[in-house]
DSSP file (Angstrom, degrees, kcal/mol; ACC not computed):
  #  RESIDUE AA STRUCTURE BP1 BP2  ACC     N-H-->O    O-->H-N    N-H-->O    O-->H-N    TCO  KAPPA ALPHA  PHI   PSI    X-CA   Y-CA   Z-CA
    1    1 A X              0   0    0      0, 0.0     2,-0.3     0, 0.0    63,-0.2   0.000 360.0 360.0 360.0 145.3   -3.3   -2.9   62.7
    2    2 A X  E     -A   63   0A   0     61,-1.8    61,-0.8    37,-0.1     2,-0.4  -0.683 360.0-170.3-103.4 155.2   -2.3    0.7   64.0
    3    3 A X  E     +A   62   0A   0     35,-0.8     2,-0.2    -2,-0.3    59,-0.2  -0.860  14.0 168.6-113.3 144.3    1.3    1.8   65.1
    4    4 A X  E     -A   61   0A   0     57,-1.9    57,-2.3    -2,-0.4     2,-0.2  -0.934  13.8-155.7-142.8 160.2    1.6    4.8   66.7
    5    5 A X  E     -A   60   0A   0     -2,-0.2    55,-0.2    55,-0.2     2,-0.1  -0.530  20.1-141.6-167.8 138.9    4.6    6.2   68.5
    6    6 A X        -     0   0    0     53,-0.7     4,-0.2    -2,-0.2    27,-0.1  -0.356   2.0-164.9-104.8 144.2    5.9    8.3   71.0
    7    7 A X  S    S+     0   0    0      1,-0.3    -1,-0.2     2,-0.2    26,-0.1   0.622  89.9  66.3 -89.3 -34.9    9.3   10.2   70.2
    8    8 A X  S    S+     0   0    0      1,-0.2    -1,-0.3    51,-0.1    -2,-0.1   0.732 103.4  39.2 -74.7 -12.9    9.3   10.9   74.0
    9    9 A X  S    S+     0   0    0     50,-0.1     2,-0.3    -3,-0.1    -2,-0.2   0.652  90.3 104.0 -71.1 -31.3    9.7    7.7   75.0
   10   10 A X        -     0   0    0     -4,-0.2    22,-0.1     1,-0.1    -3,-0.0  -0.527  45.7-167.4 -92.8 130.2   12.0    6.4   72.6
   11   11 A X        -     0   0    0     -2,-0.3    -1,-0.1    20,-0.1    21,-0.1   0.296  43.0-114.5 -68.9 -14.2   15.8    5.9   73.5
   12   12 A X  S    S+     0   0    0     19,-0.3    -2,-0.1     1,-0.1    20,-0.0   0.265  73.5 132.3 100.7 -20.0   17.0    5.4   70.8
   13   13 A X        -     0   0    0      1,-0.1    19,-0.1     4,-0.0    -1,-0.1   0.165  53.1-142.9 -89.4  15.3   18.2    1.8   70.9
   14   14 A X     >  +     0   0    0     17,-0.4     4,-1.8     1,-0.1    -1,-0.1   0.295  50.5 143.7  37.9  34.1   16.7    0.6   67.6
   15   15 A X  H >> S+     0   0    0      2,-0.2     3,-1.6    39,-0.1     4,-1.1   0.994  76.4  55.6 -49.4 -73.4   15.7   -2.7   68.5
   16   16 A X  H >> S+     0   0    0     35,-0.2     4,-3.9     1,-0.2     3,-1.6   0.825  98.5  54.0  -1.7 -93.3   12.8   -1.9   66.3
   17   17 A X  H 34 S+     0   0    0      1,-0.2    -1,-0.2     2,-0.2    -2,-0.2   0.685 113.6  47.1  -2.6 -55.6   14.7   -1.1   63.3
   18   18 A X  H << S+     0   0    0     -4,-1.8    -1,-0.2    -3,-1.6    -2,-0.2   0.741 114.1  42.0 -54.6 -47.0   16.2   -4.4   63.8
   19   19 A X  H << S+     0   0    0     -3,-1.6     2,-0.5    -4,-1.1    -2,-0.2   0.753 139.2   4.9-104.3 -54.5   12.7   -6.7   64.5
   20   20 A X    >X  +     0   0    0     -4,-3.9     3,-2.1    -5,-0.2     4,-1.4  -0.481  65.6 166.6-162.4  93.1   10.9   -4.8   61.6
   21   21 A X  T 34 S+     0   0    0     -2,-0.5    -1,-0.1     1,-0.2    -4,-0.1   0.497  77.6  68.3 -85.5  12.2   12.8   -2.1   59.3
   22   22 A X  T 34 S+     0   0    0      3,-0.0    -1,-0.2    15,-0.0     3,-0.1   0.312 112.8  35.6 -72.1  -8.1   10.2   -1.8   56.6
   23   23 A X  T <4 S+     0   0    0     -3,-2.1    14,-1.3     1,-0.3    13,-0.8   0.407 124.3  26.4-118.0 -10.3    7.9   -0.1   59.6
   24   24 A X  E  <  +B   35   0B   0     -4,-1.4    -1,-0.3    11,-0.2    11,-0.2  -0.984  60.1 166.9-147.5 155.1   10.3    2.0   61.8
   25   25 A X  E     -B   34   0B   0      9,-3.0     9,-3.1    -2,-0.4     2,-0.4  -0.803  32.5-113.8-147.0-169.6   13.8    3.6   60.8
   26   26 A X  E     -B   33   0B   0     -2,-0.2     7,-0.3     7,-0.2     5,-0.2  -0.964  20.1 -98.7-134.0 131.5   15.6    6.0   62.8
   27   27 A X        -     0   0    0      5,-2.5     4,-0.1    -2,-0.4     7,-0.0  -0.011  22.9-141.9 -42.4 162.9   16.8    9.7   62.8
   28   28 A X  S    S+     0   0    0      2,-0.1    -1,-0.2     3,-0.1     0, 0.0   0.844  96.4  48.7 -57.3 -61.0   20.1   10.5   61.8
   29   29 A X  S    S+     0   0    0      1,-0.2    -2,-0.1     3,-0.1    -1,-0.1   0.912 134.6   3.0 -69.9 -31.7   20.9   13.2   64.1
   30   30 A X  S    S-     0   0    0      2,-0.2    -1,-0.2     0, 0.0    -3,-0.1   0.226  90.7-115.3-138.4  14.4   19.6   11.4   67.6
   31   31 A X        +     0   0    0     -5,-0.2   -17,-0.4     1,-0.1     2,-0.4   0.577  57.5 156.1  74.0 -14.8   18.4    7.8   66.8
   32   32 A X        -     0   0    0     -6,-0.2    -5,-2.5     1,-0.2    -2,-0.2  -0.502  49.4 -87.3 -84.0 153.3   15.0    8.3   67.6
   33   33 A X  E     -B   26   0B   0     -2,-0.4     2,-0.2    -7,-0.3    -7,-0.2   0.251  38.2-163.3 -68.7 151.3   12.4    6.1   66.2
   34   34 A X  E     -B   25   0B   0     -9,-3.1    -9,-3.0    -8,-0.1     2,-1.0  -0.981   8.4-148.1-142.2 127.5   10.7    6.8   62.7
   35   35 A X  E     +B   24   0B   0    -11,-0.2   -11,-0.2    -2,-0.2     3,-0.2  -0.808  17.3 177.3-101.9 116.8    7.6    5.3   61.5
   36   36 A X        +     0   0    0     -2,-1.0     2,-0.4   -13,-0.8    -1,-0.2   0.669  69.9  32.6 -91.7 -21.2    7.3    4.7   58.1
   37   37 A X        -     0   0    0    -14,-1.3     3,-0.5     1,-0.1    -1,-0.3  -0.849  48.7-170.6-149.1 122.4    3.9    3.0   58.0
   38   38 A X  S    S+     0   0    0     -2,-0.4   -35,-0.8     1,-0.2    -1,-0.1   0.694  87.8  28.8 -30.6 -58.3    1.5    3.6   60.0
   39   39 A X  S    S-     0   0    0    -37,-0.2    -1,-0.2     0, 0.0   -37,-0.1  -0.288  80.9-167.9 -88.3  35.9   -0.7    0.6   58.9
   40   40 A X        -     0   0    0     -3,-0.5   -17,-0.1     4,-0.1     5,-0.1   0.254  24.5-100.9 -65.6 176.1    1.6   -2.1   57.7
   41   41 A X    >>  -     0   0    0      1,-0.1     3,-1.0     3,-0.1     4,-0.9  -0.186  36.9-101.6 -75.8 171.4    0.4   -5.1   55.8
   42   42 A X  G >4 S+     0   0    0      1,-0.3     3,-0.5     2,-0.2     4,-0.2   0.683 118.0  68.5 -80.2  -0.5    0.0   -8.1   57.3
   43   43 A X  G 34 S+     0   0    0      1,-0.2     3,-0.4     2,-0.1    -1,-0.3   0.803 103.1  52.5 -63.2 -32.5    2.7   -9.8   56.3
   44   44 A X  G <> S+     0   0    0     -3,-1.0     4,-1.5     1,-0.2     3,-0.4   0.605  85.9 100.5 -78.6 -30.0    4.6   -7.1   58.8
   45   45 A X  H XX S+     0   0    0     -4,-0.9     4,-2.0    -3,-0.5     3,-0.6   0.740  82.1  42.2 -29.9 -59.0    1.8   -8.1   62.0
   46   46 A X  H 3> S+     0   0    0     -3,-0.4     4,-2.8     1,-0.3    -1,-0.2   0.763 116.5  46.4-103.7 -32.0    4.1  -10.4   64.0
   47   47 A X  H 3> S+     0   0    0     -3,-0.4     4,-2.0    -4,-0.3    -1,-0.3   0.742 108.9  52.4 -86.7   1.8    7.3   -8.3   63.7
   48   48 A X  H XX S+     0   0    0     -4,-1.5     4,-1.4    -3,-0.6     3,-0.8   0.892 114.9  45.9 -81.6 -69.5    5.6   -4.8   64.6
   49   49 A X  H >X S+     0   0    0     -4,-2.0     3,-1.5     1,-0.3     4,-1.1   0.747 114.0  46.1 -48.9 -65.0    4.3   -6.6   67.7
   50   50 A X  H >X S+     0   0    0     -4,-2.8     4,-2.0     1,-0.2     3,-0.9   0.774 112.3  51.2  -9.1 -70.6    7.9   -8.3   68.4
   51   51 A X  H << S+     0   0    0     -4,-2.0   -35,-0.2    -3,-0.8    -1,-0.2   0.847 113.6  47.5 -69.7 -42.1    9.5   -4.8   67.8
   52   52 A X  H << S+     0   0    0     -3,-1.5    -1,-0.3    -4,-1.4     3,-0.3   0.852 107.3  55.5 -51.3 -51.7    6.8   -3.6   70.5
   53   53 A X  H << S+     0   0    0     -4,-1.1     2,-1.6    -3,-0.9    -2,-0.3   0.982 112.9  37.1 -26.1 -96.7    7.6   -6.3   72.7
   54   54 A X  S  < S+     0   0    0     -4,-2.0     2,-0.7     3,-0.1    -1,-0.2  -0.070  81.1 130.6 -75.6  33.0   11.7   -5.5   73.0
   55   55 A X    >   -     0   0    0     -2,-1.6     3,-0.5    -3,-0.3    -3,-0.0  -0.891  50.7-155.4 -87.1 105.3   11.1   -1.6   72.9
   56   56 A X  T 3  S+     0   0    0     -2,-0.7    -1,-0.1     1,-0.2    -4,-0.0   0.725  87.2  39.8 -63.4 -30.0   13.1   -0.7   75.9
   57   57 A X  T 3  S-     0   0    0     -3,-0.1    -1,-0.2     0, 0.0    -3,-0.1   0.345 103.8-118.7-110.1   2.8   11.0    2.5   76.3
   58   58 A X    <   +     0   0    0     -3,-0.5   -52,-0.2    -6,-0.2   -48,-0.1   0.856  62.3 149.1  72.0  30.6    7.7    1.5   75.6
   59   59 A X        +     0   0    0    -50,-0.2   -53,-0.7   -54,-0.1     2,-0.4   0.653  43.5  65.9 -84.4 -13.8    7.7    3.7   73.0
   60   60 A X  E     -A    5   0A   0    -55,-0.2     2,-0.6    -8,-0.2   -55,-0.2  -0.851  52.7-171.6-108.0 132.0    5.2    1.8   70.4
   61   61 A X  E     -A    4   0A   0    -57,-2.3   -57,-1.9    -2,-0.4     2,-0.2  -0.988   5.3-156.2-140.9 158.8    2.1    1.0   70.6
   62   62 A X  E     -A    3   0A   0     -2,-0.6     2,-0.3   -59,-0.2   -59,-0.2  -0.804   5.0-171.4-129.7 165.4   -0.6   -1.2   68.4
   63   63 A X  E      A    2   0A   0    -61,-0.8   -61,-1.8    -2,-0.2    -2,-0.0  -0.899 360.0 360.0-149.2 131.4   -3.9   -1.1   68.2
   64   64 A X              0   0    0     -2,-0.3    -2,-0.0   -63,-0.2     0, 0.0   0.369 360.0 360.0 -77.2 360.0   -5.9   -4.2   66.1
């Protein structure tokens, strides 16, 4: 699995964060999304896609 994500998209509303904070955190200054792994293991698979899933901005995307 791939993450990527775009920082223009993102709102800020850390749903992510929430659904799987060992792969995204968030900036300090403005809340927008931070991806800490690129690749996570698979134990991480079901919540990146969840987090992708409830992304209010469509800001994540996977790749298999």
């Amino acid at each position: 699995m791939r993450v990527t994500v775009d920082e223009d998209k993102c709102c800020g509303a850390g749903s992510c964060v929430l659904v799987a904070p060992e792969v995204f955190d968030q900036r300090d200054d403005d809340g927008i999304v931070v991806l800490l792994n690129a690749e996570p293991g698979e134990d991480q698979h079901a919540a990146v896609r969840e987090a992708a899933v409830v992304c209010p901005g469509a800001a994540i995307e996977v790749s298999e």
